[in-house]
C-alpha positions, 0 to 999 in steps of 0.5 A, a space after each residue: 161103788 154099787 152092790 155087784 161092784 162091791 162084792 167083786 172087789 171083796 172076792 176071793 178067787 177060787 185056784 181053779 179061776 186064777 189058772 192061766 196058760 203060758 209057754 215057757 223055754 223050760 217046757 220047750 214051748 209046751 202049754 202050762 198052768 201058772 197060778 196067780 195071785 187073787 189081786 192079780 185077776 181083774 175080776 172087772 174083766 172077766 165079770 162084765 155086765 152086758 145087754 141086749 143089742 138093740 134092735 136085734 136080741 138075745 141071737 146077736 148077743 149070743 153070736 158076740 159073746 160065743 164069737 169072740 176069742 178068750 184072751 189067753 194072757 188072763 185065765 181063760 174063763 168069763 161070766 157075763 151078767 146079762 141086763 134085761 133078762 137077768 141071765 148069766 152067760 158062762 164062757 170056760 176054755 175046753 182047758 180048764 174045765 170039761 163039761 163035768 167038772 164046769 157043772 160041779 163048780 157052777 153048781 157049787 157057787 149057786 146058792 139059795 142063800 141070798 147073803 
């Protein structure tokens, strides 16, 4: 098991990543927020690594990852770490957070502390 392996097993999951949508016959089909249990959020899914597309780059890398739907039976958010270019690319239902309140959580999980 490697470092990002690791620390993504150890991880506990903020409540605001283990929301996820659903229907229910007492909400007359309305949407709603179930809120899961850290183990039950497969961090492997939603932290995928990814890497350039050869020949092509980041335009078609961009294109896959903004062209594809999140699946609404997990919580509906992914962070891609990109190989290459060492970049990180953030994906966040409309849902779960706006532009705002998405910037004050990617602000508060960078840190320039490397431990």
């Amino acid at each position: 098991m490697g470092l990002f392996e690791s620390a993504v097993a150890d991880s506990a999951v903020a409540e605001l990543f283990r929301r996820r949508a659903r229907r229910s016959v007492t909400s007359l089909g309305q949407w709603g927020w179930d809120t899961l249990d850290d183990t039950e959020v497969d961090l492997g899914h939603h932290v995928p690594r990814d890497a350039l597309p050869r020949p092509g780059g980041t335009a078609e890398l961009m294109s896959r990852l903004h062209g594809t739907l999140l699946d609404r039976s997990r919580p509906l958010w992914e962070m891609h770490l990109i190989k290459g270019r060492y970049a990180v690319y953030t994906k966040i239902h409309h849902a779960l957070a706006d532009g705002v309140s998405a910037m004050s959580v990617l602000r508060r999980a960078m840190s320039e502390d490397p431990h």
